[in-house]
C-alpha positions in Angstrom: 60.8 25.0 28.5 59.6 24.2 32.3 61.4 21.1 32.1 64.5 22.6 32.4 64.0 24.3 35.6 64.5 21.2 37.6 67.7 20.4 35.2 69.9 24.3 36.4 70.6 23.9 40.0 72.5 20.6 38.7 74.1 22.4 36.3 74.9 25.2 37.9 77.1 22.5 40.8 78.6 20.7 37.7 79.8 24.1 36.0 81.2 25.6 39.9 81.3 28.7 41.0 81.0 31.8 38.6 83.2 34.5 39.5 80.8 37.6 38.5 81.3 41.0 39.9 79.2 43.8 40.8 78.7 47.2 43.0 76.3 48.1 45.3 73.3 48.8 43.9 72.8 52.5 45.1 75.7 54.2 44.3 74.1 57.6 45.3 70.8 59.4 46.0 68.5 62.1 45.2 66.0 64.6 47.5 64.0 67.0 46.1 65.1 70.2 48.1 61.2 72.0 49.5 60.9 75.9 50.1 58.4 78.6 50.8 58.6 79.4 47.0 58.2 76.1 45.7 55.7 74.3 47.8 55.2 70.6 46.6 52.3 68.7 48.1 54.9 65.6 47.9 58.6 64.5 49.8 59.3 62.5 46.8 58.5 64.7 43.6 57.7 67.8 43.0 53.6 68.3 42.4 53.5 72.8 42.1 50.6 74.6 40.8 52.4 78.0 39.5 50.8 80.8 37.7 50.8 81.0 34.3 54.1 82.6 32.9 55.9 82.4 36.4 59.4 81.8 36.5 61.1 79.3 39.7 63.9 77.2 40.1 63.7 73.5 42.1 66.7 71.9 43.5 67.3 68.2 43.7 70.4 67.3 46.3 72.3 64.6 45.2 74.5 62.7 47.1 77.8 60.0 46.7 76.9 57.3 49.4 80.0 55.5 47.9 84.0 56.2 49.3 85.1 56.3 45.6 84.6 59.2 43.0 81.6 58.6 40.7 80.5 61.1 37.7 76.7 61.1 37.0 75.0 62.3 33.8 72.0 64.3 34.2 68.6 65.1 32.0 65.2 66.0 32.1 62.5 64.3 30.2 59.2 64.2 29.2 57.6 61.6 30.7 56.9 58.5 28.8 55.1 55.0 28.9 57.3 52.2 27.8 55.9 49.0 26.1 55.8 47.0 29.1 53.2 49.9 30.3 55.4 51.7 33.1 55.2 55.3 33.5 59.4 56.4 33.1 62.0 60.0 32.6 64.7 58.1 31.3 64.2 59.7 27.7 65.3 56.3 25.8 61.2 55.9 24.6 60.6 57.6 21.1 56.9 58.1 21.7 55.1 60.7 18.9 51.2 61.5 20.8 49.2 63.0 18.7 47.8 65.3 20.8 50.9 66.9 23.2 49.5 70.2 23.9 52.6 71.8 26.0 56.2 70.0 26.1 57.7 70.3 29.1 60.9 69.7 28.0 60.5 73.3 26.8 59.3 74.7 29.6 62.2 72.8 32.4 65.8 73.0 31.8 68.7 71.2 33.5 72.8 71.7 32.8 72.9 68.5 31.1 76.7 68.7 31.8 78.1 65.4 33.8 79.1 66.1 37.4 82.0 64.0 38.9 81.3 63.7 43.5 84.2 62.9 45.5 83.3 59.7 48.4 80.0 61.0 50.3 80.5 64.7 48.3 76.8 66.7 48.0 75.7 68.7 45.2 73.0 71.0 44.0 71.4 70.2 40.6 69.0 73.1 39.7 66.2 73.3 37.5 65.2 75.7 35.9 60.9 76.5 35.3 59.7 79.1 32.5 55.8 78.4 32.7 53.4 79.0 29.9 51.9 82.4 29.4 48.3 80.7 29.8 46.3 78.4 31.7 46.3 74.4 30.9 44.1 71.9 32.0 45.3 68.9 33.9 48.9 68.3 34.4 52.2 68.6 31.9 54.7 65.3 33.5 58.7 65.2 33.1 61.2 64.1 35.3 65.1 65.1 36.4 67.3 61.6 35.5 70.0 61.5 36.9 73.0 58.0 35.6 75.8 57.2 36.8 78.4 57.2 34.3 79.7 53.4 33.4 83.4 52.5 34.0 85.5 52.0 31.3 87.3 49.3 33.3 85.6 46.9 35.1 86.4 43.2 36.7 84.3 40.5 36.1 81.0 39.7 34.0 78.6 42.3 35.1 78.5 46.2 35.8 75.7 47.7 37.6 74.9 51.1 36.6 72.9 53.6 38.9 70.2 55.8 38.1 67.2 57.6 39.8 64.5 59.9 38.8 62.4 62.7 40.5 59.4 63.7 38.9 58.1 66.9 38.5 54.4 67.2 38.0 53.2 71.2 36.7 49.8 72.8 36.8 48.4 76.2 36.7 44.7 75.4 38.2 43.4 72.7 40.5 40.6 71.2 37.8 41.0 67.6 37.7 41.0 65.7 34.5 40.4 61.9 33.8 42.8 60.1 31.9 41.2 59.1 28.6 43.0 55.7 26.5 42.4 54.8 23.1 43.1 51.8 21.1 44.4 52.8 17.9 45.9 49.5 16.0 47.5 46.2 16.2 49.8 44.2 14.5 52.4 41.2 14.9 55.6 42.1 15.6 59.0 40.4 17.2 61.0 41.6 20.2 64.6 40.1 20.9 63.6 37.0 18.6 60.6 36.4 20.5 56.7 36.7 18.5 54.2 39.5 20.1 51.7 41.5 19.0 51.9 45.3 19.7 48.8 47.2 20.8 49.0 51.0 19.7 47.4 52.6 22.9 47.6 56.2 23.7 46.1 58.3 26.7 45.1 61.5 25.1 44.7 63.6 28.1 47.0 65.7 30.4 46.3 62.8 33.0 48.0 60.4 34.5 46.4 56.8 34.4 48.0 55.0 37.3 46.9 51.8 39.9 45.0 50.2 36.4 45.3 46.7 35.1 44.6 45.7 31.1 43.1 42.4 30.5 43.0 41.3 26.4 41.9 38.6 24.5 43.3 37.5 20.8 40.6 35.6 18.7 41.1 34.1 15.4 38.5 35.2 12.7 35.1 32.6 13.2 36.9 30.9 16.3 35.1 31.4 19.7 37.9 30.6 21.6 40.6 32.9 22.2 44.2 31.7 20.9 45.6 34.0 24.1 44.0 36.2 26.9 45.8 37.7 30.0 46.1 40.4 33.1 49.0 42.9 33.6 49.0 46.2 35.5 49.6 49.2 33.8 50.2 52.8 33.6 50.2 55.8 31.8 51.6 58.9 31.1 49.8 62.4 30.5 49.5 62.8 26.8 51.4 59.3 26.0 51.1 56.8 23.4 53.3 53.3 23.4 53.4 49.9 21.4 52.5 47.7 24.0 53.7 44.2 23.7 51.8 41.2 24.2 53.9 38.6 24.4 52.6 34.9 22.7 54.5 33.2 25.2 55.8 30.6 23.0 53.6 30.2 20.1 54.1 30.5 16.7 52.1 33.3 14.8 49.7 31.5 12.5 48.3 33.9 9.6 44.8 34.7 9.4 42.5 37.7 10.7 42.6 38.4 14.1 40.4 40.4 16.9 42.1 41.8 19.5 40.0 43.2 22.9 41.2 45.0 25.6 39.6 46.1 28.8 41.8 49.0 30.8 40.0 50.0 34.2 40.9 51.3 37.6 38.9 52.3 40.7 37.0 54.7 38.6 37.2 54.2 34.8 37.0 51.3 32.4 37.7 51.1 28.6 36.8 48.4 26.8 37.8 48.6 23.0 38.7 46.2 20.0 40.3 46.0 16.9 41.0 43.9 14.1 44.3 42.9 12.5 46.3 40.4 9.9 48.8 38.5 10.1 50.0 37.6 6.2 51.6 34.1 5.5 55.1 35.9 4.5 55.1 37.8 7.9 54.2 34.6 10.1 56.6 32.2 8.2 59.5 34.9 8.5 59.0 36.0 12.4 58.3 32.0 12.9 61.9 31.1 11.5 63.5 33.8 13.9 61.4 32.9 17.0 63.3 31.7 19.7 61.1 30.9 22.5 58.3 28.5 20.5 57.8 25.6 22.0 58.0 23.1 19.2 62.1 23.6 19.0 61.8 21.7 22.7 61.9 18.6 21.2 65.3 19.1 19.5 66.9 20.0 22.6 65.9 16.4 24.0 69.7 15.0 24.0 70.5 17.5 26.2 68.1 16.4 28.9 69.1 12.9 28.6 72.6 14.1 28.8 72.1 16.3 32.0 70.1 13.6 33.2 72.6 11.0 32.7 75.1 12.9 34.6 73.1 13.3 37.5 71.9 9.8 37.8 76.0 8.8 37.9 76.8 11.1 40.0 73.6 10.1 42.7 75.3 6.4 42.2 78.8 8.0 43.4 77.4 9.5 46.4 75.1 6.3 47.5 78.2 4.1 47.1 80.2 6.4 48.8 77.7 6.3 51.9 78.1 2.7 51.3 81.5 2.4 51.5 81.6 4.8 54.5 79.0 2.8 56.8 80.6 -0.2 56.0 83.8 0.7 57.4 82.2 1.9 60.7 80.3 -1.2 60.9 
């Protein structure tokens, strides 16, 4: 597909101007509100150590930086790691750990009933904390999310919608625990018509596992060279499991047995872990007809190129005649 690249800017002048339409970005924000009775070791989040069974309430101030009215829908969440292995509170991942000792979602409420702010109107959204009646080790993780509601009416192509998150970290003791990661399966899969495999990998402990890149390799049963290897950063949440995608950046899945290794470190820890997996002839051949991005179906695109090429070459004739045309007359 890298041939094309050169082809868009071209096409883009040929097609004009697009009329799409969008707000700012930041519609509003959000600042966790500090006191005496909530200390938090952070301006961003808030990071409390609280006794067990203590009761306290945090308050986030949100704000309309906007002249016009806007409604935002709040919630609080667990937090999650997505398959692209980024720590989030949004609440759309369905993760199922195994091992989720205390649910802060039980523990931290929030009216989850939407808000409307008039132009540059504040607001105080509490929340609410009912701590265990015992110690825990390491740290429980959710966080307040807080969306602007979508227009119904809009103008144009594209609507940016708004949302932030604060974090709210909870502990009752000061013992620091290491993040522990475990690679429990693999298998092929597909993702918006595009072939991947999905790694099973879930941190087991009430850590976080942050500043870490994975590195992995996929090798074909009695092959010494690996059909695909990379390096992405990634994160993850306390007691968090995901599916996470590796992409095959084109290929087509081919069946067979397969070894997959990964290597997860940071500044102090490294996991190194494999697995084996199959691919089946039924599932390549059926994920292999939907696959959009493999590279063989270039080829039948090749029309096109000449096409767009075509058009280009005439139109550079134009414009050199055109200088032509235009010197010769001041001549």
């Amino acid at each position: 597909m890298k041939k094309w690249f050169w082809i868009l800017p071209f096409f883009f002048l040929l097609m004009g101007n697009l009329n799409i339409y969008g707000e700012s970005l930041q519609s509003f924000d959000a600042q966790i509100q500090v006191n005496e009775s909530t200390p938090s070791t952070n301006d961003n989040y808030f990071d409390l150590q609280l006794k067990p069974g203590q009761e306290s309430t945090l308050n986030v101030l949100v704000t309309n930086l906007k002249e016009t009215e806007i409604t935002i829908i709040p919630s609080f969440n667990r937090a999650k790691t997505n398959q692209l292995g980024v720590v989030e509170y949004s609440g759309r991942n369905q993760d199922r750990p195994n091992n989720l000792p205390i649910d802060i979602e039980k523990i931290v409420s929030v009216d989850k009933q939407k808000f409307t702010l008039a132009g540059h109107e504040q607001k105080k959204i509490p929340l609410t904390i009912k701590m265990p009646e015992k110690d825990f080790d390491g740290v429980i993780a959710g966080g307040l999310y807080l969306q602007e509601e979508p227009k119904k009416d809009i103008q144009g192509n594209i609507q940016h919608v708004f949302s932030r998150e604060i974090a709210v970290l909870l502990k009752t003791q000061l013992n620091k625990i290491q993040p522990n990661l475990e690679l429990k399966k693999a298998a092929p899969t597909q993702i918006n018509q595009r072939n991947a495999i999905k790694a099973t990998l879930e941190n087991t402990n009430a850590a976080y596992l942050s500043s870490a890149r994975i590195h992995y390799e996929i090798k074909k049963e009695q092959q010494q060279t690996p059909v695909l290897t990379g390096t992405q950063p990634i994160s993850f949440a306390p007691n968090s499991g995901t599916d996470y995608l590796i992409f095959l950046e084109g290929k087509e899945f081919e069946p067979g047995t397969y070894q997959l290794m990964t290597n997860v470190k940071n500044k102090e820890i490294n996991w190194q872990q494999k697995i084996n997996f199959t691919i089946s002839q039924k599932t390549a051949a059926t994920y292999n007809e939907q696959n959009i991005s493999t590279t063989k179906d270039e080829p039948q695109n090749n029309w096109l190129l000449w096409l767009a090429g075509g058009i280009i070459f005439a139109l550079v004739l134009i414009i050199v005649f055109l200088l032509y045309i235009v010197k010769k007359k001041k001549r």
